[in-house]
N, C-alpha and C positions, 0 to 999 in steps of 0.2 A: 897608616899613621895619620895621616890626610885626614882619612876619613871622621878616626877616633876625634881627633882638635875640631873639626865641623861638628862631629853629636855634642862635642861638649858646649860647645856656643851655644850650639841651639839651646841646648836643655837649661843653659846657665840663664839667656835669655828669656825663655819660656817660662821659667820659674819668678821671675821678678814680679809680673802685676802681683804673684799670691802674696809677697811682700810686701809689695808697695800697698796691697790691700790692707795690711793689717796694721800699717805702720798710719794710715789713713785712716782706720776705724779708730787709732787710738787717738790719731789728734783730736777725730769728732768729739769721741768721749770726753775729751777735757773742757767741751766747752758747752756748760753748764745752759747755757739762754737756747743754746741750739736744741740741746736735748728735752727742755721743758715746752719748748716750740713742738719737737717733733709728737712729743706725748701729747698734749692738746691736739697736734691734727690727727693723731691716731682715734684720740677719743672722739672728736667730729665726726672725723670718717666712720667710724665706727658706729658710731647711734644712726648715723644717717643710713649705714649697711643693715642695720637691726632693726629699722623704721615701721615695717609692718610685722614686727613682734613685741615691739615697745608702745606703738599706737596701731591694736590690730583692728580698732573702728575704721580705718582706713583716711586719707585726707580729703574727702570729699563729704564726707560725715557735718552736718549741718545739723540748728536746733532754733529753730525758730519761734522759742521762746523769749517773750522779753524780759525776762529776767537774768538771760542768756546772753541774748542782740548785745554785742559793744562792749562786752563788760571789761574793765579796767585788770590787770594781774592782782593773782589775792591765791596767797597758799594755800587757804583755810577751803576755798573754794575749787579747787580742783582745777583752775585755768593759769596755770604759772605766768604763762605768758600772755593770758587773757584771750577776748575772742576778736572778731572782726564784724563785720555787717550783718552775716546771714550765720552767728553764732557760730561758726568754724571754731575750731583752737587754734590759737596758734602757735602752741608748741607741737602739736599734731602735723600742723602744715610745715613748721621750720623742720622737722625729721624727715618726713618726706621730702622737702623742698631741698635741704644736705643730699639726701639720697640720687634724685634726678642730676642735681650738679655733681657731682663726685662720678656718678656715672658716664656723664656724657664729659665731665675734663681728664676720668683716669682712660675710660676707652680710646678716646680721640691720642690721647699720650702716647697710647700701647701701638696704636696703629700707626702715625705718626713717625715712630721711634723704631719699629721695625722696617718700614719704607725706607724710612732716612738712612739706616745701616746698610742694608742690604746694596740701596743706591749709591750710595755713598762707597760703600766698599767697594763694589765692582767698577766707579768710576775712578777711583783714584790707585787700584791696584793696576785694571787695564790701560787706562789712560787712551789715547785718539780720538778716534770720533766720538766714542760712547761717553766718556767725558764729558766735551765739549758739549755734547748733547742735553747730559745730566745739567750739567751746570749753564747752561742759557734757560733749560726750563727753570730750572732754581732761582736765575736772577730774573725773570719774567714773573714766576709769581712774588717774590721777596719787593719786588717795585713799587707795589699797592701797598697801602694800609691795611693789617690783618681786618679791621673792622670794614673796610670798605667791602673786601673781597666777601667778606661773611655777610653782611647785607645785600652784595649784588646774587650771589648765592641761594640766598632764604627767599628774594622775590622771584627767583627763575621758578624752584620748585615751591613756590605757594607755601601754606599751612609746614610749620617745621614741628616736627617729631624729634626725641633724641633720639634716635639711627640715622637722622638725617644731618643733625648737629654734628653727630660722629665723624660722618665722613666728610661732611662739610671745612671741617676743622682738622682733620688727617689731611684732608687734600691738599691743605699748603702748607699746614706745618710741620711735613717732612723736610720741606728744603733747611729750615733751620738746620737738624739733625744731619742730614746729608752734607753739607758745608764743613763742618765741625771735624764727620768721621772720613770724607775724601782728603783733606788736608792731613790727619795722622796717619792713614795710610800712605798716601804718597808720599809721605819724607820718612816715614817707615821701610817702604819696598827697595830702597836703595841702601839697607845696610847689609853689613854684609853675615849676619843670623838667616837671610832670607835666602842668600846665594849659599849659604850653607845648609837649608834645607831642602833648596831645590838642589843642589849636587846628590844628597842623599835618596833625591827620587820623591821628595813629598810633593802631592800636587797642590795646582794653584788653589783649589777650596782647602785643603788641610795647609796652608801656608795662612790663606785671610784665617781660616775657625781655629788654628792652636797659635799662632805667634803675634797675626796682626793686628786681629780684633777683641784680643783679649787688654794690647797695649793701649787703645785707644776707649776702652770701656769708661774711664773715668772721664773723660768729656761726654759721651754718652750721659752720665749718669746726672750730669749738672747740666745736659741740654736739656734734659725729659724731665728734670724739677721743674726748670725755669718752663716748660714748656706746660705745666700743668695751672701754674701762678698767670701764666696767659691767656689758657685758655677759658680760666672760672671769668676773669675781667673782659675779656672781649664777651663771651657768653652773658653777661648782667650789662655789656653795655648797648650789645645789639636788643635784648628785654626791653631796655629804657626805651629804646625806639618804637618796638611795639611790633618788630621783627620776629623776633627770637619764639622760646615756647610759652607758650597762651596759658595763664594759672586755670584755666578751665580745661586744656588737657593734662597738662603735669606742671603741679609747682614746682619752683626752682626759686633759690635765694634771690636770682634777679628778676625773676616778673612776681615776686610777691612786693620787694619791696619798692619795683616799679608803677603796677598797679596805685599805689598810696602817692610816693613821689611824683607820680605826672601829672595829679589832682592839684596836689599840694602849688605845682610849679605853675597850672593853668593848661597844661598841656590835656587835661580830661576834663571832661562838663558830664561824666556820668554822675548824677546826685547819688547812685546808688551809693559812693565812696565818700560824699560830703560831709564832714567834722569826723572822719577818723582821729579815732587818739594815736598816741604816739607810739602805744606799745604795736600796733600791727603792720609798721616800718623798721622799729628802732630793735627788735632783736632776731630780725631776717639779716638785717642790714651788719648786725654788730656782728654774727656768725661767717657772714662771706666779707667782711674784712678783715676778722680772726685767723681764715683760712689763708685769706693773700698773706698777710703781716706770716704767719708761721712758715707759709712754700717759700717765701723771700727769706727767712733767717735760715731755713735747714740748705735749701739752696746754695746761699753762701757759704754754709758753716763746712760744706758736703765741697762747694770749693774751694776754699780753703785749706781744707785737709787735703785735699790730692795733690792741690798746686801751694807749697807751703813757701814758695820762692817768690809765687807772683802775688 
C-alpha cells in the first residue's frame, strides 16, 4: 500500500513540468511583442544560417571598381546595403557577419548550458565537498567582469578564431547556469517525491534525469536566453577593443561595425577607412542591436511565462 501512495507521488510529481509546460507556452503565446521579437530573430538567425546560399560569392568577394568603391545603398543597383572601401557588399558581409556571431553566441550557449547542468546538478544533489568545490570555482570566475576575463583570455591565446571564442565563452559562462540549476536541485532533493523514489529503488541519475532536472528546466531555459543576449555584447565589445575576431578572418557584427567606429572615434589612423559613409556602420550595427533588443524581450517574455507570480 506504502509502496502504491510513493508511485503515485512520484508519477503525480513527475508529470507537472509537462503542465507547467504547456500552461507556460500559452502565456508566451498571449504576448504578442514577444512573439514578433522571436520571429525577427528567427528570420536573423536564419539568413545568417543560409549566408552562403543567399550570398554564395562568399564575404571576401571584392570589386575594385570605382564605380563600385564606396557606393552609397540604391535597389536599382544591386548593393541594398551598399559597399565599403575595397567594393565589398555589405549586405553580403552583414549575412555572413549574422552567421559567425550566432555561431560562436548559440555554441558557446550549448556548451555553457550543458556544463552548467551537469555541474550544477551533481553539485547540489550530492552536496559536501564537491559542492563546495563547484561553487568556489563559480564564485572565483563570476568575481571578474565577463569582459575582462574574455580579454585576459583572447591575449593568452593570440589571434581568436570562433572555436576559440567558444570555449573562451563556455569557460565561465557555465557558472552562471550552474548557480541557478544547484539551487533548484538542492531545495528539490529534500522533498519527499525524491524519498519516494528512492524507496522504489530508482537511482540517483534516474532521480536528477526524470524528477529533478526536468523541475528545474525552466530556469535553465531563461539562464541560456539571457546567456545568449550576453554573449553577442561582450563578443562586439571585446571587437571594439581590437581583441576579438579580426573582419580579415571572419566578419562578425562586431569588428564590422568596429572597424568604422574606432576611426570614426580616433581610435584608428588607417586612411584605408577615412570618410566611410554611414551605411558600412549603421546596418551591421542596427542587426546586432535588433538581436540584443529581441534575446532581451523573448527572454523576459519566456520568464514571465514560467514565473507568472514573480
Amino acid at each position: 500500500m506504502t509502496s502504491g501512495v510513493a508511485a503515485a507521488e512520484v508519477a503525480t510529481f513527475a508529470a507537472r513540468p509537462r503542465g507547467l509546460g504547456s500552461l507556460a507556452l500559452r502565456r508566451f503565446l498571449r504576448k504578442p511583442l514577444a512573439l514578433s521579437a522571436l520571429a525577427l530573430l528567427i528570420l536573423i538567425f536564419g539568413a545568417g544560417a543560409l549566408a552562403s546560399v543567399l550570398a554564395p560569392e562568399g564575404w571576401d568577394a571584392i570589386n575594385l571598381s570605382p564605380s563600385v568603391i564606396h557606393h552609397s545603398p540604391e535597389l536599382a543597383g544591386g548593393h541594398v546595403f551598399g559597399t565599403d572601401w575595397v567594393g565589398a557588399d555589405m549586405l553580403v558581409r552583414t549575412l555572413y557577419g549574422i552567421r559567425t556571431t550566432e555561431e560562436v553566441a548559440l555554441a558557446a550557449t550549448v556548451l555553457a548550458t550543458v556544463a552548467g547542468v551537469l555541474l550544477g546538478a551533481l553539485a547540489g544533489y550530492f552536496g559536501g565537498w564537491f559542492d563546495a568545490f563547484v561553487m568556489r570555482v563559480a564564485d572565483l570566475v563570476s568575481a571578474y567582469p565577463a569582459v575582462v576575463l574574455t580579454l585576459a583570455a583572447l591575449v593568452y591565446f593570440g589571434e581568436a578564431y570562433p572555436r576559440i571564442l567558444i570555449l573562451v565563452f563556455a569557460g565561465f559562462m557555465w557558472a552562471v547556469v550552474a548557480r541557478v540549476v544547484r539551487a533548484n536541485v538542492s531545495a528539490l532533493r529534500a522533498h519527499e517525491f525524491v524519498e519516494a523514489a528512492r524507496a522504489l529503488g530508482a537511482s540517483d541519475l534516474r532521480i536528477l534525469a526524470r524528477h529533478l532536472l526536468p523541475n528545474a528546466s525552466g530556469t535553465v531555459i531563461v539562464a541560456a536566453t539571457a546567456l545568449v543576449g550576453q554573449i553577442v555584447l561582450i563578443d562586439a565589445t571585446v571587437e571594439f577593443f581590437g581583441y576579438g575576431l579580426s573582419s580579415s578572418v571572419a566578419p562578425s557584427l562586431g569588428n564590422l561595425v568596429a572597424d568604422v567606429v574606432k576611426f570614426k572615434f580616433g581610435l584608428s589612423n588607417d586612411p584605408a577607412i577615412a570618410g566611410l559613409g554611414w551605411w558600412t556602420w549603421f546596418f551591421p550595427g542596427l542587426v546586432l542591436v535588433l538581436i540584443l533588443v529581441c534575446v532581451n524581450l523573448v527572454g523576459d517574455a519566456v520568464d514571465a511565462a514560467l514565473n507568472p507570480a514573480g
